[in-house]
Backbone as CSV, one residue per row, in Angstrom:
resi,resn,N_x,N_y,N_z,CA_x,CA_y,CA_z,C_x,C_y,C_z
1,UNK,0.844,-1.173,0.000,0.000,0.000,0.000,0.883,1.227,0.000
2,UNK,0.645,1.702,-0.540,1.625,3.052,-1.111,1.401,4.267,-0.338
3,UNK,1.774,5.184,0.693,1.943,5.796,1.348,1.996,7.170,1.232
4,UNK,1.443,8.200,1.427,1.261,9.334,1.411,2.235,10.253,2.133
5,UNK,3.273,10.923,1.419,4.449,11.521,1.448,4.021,12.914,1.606
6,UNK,3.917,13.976,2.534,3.942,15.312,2.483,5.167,16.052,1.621
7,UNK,4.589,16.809,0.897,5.688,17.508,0.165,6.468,18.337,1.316
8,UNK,7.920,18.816,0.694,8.373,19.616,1.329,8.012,21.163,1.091
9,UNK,8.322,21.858,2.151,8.125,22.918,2.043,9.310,23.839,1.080
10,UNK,9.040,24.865,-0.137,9.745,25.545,-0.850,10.902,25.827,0.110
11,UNK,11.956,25.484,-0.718,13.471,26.171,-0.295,12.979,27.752,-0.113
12,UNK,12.593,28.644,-0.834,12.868,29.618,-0.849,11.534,30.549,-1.542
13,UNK,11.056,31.180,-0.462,9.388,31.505,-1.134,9.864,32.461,-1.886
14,UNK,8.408,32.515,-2.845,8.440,33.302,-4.156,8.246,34.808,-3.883
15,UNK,9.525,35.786,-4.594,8.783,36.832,-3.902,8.015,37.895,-4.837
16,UNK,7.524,38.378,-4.078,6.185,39.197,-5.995,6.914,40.757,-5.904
17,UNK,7.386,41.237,-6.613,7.537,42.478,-6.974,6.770,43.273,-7.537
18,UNK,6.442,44.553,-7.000,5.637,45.540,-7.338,6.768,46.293,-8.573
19,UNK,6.082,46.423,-9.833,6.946,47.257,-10.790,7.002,48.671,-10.439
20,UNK,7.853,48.767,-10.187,8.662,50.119,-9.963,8.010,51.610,-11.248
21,UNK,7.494,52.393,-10.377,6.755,53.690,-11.285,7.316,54.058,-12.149
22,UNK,7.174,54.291,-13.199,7.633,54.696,-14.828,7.856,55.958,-14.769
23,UNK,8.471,56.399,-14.729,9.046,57.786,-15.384,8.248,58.645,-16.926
24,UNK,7.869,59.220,-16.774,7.190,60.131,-18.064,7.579,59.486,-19.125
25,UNK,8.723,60.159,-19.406,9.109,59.621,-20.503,9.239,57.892,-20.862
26,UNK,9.459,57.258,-20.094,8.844,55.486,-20.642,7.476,55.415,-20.877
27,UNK,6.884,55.959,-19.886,5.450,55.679,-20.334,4.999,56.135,-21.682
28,UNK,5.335,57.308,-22.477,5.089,57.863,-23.306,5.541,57.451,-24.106
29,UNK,7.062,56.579,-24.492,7.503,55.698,-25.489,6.499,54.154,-25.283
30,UNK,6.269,53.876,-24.298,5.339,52.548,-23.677,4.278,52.725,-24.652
31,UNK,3.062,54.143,-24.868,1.902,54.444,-25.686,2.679,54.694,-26.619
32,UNK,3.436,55.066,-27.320,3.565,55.851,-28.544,3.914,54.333,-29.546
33,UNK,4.911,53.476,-28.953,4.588,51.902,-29.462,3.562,51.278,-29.596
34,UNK,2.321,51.394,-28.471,0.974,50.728,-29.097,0.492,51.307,-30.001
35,UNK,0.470,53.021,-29.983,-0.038,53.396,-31.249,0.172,53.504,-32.174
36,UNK,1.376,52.847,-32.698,1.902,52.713,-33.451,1.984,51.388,-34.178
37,UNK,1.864,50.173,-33.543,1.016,48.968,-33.537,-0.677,49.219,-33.969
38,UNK,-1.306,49.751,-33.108,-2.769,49.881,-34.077,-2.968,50.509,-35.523
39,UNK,-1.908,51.299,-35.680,-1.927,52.304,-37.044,-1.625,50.999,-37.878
40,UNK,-0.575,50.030,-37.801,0.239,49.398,-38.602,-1.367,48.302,-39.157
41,UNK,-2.114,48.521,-38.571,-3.547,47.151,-38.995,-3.998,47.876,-39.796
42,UNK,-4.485,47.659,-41.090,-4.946,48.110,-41.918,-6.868,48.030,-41.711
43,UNK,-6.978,49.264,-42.053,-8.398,49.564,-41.862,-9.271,50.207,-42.944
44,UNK,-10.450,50.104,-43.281,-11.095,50.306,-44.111,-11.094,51.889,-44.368
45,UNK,-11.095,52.860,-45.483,-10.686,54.116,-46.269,-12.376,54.617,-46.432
46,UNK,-12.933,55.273,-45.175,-13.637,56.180,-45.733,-15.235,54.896,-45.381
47,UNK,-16.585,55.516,-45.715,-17.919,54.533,-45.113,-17.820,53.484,-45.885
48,UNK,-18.542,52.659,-45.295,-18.954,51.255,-46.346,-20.113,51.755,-47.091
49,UNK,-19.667,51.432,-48.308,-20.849,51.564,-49.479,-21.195,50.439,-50.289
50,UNK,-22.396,50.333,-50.731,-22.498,49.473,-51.338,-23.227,49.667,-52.913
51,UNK,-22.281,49.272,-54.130,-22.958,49.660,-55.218,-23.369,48.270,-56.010
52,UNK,-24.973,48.537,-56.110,-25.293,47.389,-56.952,-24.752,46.973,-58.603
53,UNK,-23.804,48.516,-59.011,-23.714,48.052,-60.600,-22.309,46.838,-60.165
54,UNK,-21.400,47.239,-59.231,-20.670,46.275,-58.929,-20.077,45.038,-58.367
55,UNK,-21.683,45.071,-57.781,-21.887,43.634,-56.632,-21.853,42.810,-57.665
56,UNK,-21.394,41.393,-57.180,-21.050,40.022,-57.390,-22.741,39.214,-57.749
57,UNK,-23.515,39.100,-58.579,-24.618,38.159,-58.456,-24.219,36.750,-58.576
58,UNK,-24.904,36.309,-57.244,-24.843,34.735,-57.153,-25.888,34.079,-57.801
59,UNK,-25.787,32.964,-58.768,-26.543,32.075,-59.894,-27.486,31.756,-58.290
60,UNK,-29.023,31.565,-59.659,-30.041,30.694,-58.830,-29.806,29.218,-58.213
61,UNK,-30.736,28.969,-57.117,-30.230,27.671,-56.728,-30.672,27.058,-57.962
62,UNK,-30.069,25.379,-58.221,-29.770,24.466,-59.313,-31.792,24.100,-59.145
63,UNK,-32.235,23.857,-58.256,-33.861,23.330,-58.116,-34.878,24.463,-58.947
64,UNK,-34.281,25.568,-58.892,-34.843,26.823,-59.428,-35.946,26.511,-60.526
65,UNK,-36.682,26.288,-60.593,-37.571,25.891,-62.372,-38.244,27.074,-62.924
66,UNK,-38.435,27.722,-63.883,-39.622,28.399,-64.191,-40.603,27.831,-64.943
67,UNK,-41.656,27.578,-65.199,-42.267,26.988,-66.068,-42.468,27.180,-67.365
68,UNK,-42.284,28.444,-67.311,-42.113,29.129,-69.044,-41.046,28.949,-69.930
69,UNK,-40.302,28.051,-69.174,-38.879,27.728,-70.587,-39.163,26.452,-70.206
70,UNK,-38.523,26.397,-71.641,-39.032,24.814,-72.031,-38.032,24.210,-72.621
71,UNK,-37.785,23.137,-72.446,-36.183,22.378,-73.437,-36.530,21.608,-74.262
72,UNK,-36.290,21.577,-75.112,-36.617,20.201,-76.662,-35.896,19.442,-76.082
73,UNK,-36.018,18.301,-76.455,-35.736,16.915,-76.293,-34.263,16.729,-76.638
74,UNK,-34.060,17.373,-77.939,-32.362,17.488,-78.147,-31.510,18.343,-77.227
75,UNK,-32.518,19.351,-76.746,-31.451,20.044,-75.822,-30.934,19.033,-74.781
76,UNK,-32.029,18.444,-74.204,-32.011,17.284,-73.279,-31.053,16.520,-73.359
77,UNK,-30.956,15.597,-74.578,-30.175,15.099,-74.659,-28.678,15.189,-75.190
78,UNK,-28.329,16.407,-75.669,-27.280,16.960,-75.857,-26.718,17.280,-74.580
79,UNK,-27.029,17.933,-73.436,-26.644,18.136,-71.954,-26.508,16.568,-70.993
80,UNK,-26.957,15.795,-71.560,-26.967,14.413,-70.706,-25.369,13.860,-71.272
81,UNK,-25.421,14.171,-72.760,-23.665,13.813,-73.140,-22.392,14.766,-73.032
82,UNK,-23.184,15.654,-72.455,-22.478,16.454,-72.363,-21.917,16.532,-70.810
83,UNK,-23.293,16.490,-69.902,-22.670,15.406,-68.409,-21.939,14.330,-67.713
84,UNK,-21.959,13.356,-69.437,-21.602,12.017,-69.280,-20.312,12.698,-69.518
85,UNK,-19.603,13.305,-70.257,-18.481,13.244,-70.666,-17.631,14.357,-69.922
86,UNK,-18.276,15.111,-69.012,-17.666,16.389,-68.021,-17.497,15.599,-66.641
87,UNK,-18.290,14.741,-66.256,-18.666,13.614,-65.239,-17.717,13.104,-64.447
88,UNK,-16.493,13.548,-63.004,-15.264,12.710,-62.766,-15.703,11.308,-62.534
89,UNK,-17.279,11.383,-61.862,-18.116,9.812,-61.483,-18.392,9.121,-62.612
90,UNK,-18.222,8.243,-63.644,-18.990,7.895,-64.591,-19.953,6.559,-63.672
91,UNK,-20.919,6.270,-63.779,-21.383,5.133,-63.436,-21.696,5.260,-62.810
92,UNK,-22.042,5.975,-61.143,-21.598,6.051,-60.032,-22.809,5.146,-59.010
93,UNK,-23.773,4.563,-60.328,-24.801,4.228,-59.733,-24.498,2.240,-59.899
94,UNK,-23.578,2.263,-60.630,-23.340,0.814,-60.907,-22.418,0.432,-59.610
95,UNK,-22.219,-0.855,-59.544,-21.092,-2.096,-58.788,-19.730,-1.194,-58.973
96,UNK,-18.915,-1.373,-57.763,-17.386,-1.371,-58.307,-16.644,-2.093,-59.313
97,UNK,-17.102,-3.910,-58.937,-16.612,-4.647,-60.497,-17.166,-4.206,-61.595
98,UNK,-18.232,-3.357,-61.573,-18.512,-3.238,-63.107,-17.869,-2.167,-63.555
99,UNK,-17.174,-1.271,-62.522,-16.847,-0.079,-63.349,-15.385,0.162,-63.381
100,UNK,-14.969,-1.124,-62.377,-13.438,-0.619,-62.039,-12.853,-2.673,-62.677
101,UNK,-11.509,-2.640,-63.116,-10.795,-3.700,-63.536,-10.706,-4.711,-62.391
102,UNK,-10.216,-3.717,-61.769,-9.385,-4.551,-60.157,-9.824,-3.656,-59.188
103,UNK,-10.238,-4.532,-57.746,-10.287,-3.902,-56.672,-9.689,-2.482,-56.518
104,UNK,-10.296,-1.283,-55.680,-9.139,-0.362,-55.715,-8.720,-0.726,-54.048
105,UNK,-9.318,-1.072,-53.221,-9.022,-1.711,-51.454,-8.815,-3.063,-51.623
106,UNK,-8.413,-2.811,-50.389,-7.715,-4.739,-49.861,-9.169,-4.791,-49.020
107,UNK,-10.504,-3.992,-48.905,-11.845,-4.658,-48.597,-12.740,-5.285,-49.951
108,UNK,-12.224,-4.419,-50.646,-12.974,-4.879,-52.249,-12.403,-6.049,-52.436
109,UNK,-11.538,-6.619,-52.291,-10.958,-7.767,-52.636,-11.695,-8.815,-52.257
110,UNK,-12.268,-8.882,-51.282,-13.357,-9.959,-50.487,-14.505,-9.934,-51.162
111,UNK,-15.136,-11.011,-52.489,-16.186,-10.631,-52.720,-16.242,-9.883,-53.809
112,UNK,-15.228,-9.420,-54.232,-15.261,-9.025,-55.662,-15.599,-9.215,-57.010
113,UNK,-15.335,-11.270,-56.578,-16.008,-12.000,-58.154,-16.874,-12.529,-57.552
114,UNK,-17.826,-12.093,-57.381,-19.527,-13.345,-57.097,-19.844,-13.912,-58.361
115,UNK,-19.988,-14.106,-59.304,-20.479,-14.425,-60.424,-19.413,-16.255,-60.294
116,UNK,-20.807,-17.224,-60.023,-20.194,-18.799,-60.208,-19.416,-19.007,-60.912
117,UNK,-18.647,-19.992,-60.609,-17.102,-20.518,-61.556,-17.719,-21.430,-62.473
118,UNK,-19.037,-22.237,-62.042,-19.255,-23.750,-62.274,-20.839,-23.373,-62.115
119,UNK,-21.511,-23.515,-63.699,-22.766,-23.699,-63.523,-23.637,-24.246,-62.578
120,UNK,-24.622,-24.422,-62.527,-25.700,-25.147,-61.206,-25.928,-26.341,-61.964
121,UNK,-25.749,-27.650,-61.407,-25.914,-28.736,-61.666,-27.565,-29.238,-60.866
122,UNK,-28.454,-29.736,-61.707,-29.897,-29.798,-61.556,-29.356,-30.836,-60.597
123,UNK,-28.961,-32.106,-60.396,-28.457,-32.965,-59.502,-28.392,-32.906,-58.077
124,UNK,-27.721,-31.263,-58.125,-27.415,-30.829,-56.966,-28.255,-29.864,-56.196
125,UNK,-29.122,-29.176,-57.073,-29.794,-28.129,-56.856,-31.219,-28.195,-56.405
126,UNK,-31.907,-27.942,-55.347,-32.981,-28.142,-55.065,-33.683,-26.936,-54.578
127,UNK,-34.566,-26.865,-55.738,-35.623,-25.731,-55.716,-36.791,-25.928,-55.031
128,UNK,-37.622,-25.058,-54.627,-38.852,-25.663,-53.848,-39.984,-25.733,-55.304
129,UNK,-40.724,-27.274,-54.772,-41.253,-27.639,-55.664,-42.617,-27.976,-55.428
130,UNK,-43.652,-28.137,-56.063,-44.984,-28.049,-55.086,-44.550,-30.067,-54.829
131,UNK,-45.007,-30.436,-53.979,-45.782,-32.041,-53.477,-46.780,-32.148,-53.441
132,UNK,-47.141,-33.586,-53.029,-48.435,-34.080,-53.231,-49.344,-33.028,-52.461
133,UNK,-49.011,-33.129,-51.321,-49.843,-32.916,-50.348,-50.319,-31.365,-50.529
134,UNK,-48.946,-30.508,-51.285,-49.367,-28.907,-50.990,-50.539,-28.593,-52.324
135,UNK,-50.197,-29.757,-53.244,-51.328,-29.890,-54.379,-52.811,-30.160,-53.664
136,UNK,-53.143,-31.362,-53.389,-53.872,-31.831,-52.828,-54.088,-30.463,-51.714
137,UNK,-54.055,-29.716,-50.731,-54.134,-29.459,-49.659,-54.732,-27.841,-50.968
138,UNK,-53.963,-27.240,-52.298,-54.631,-26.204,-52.970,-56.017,-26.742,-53.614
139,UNK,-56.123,-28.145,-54.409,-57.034,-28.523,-54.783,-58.187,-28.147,-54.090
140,UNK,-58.351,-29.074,-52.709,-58.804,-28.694,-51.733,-59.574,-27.448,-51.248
141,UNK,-58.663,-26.216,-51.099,-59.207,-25.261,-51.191,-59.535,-24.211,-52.044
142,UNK,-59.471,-24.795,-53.279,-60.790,-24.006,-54.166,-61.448,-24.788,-54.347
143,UNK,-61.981,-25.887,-53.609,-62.949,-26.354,-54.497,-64.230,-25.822,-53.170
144,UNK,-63.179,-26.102,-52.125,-64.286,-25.689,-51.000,-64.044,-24.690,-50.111
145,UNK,-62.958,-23.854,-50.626,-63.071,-22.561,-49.671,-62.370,-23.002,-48.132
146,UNK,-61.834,-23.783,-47.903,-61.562,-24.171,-46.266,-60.285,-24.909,-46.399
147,UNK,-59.210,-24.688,-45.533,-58.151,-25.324,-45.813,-58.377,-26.676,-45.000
148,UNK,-57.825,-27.665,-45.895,-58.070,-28.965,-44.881,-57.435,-29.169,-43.654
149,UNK,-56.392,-28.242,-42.961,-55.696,-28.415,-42.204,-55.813,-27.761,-40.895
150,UNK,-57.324,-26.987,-41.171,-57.403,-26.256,-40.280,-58.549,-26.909,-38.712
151,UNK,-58.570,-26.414,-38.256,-59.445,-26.985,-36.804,-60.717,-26.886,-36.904
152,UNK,-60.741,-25.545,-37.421,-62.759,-24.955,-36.939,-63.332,-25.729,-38.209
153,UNK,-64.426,-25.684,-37.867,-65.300,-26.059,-39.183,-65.876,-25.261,-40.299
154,UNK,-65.992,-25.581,-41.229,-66.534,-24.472,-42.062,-67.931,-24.227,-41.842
155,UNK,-68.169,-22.910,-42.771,-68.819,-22.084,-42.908,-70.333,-23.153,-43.236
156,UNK,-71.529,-23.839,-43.064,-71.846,-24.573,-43.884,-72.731,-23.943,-45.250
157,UNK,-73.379,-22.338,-44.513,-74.161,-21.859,-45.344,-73.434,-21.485,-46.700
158,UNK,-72.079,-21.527,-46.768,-71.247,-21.364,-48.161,-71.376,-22.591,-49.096
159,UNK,-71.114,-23.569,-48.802,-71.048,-24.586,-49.639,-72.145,-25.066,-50.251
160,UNK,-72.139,-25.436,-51.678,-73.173,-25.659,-52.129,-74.366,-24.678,-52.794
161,UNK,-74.051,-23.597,-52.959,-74.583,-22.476,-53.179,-74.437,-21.960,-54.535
162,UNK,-73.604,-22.250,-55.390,-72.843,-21.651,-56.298,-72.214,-20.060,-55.799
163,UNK,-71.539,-20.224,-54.874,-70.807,-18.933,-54.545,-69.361,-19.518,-54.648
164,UNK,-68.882,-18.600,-54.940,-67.227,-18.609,-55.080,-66.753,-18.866,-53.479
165,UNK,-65.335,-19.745,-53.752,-65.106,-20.024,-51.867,-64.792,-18.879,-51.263
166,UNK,-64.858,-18.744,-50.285,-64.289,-17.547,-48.910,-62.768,-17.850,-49.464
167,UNK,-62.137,-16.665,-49.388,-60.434,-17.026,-48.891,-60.585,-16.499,-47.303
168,UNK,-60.181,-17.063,-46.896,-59.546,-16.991,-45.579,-58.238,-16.523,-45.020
169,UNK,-57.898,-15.925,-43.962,-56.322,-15.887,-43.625,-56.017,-17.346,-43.424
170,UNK,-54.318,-17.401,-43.444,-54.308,-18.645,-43.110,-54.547,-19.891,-44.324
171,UNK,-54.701,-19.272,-45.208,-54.678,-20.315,-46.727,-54.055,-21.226,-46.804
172,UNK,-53.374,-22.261,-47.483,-52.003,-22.449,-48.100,-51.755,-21.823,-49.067
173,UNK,-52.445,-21.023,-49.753,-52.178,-20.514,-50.874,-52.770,-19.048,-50.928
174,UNK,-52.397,-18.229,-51.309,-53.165,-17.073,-51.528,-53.531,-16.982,-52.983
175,UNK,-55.006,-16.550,-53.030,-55.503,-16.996,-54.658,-55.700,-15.474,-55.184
176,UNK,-55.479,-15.202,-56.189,-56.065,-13.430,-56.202,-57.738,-13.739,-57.327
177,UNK,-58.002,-12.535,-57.260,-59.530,-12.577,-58.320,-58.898,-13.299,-59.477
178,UNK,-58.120,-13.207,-60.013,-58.120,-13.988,-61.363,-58.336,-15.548,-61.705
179,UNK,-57.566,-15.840,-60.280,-56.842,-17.387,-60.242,-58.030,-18.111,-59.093
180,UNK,-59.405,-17.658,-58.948,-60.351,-18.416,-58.156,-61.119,-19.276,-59.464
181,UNK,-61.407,-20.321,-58.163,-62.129,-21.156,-59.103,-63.467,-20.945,-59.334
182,UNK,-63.708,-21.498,-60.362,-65.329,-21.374,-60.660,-66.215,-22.323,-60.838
């Protein structure tokens, strides 16, 4: 446990001196140096004025529209190649691989070629595919509006009616107006 050491007391206290009264003449070289320092800052010649034939006009903001000018289609597209080709971004909306050869980071490098080496082999590849049951289980519900899998019972006043089935939440399938049965 580390112990708490009183400092010593100063060899030799500090002593403060009162500056000794200036004599006229220092003091007067003392001001005649500051004012001579403020003269040296350069300061504006006479009122501020302001003349509009020589003011600076700043362009409208870029959103600015009027509705009364109008651009032809060539103007249009003469300024779009003319963007493309003034442009330091070309692309800027595409991939890095698409716009650049090689990585320009050692992060781009990770992930740079996604595009497969080796086609998809059907063998290997398993897509979701309907089965019996999800057939059977859609059959099902268009013919009667009720999924077979469900608990409650149906509706009975629907069936048999010539009415189109209820969809229900909870489907296996979601059917839109086109794809109901009739």
């Amino acid at each position: 446990m580390a112990t708490i050491v009183p400092s010593s007391p100063p060899s030799s206290p500090k002593i403060y001196r009162k500056p000794a009264p200036m004599d006229p003449i220092s003091a007067n070289r003392v001001w005649k140096e500051h004012c001579d320092k403020c003269d040296a800052i350069p300061t504006l010649q006479g009122p501020f004025q302001i003349d509009p034939r020589t003011m600076f006009i700043l362009t409208d903001k870029v959103t600015n529209v009027h509705p009364s000018i109008k651009v032809t289609r060539k103007e249009y597209e003469d300024a779009l190649k003319l963007m493309e080709t003034l442009s330091p971004i070309k692309n800027a909306q595409m991939p890095p691989p698409d716009k650049y050869d090689l990585p320009l980071t050692a992060a781009q490098e990770i992930g740079w070629n996604t595009k497969p080496l080796v086609k998809k082999n059907p063998l290997f590849t398993f897509e979701r595919n309907a089965c019996e049951v999800t057939l059977y289980a859609h059959k099902y519900f268009m013919s009667l509006g009720v999924n077979p899998f469900a608990k409650k019972k149906p509706i009975v006043g629907q069936i048999g009616k010539n009415k189109e089935p209820t969809i229900r939440k909870g489907s296996p399938i979601n059917v839109n107006e086109n794809n109901k049965a009739k």
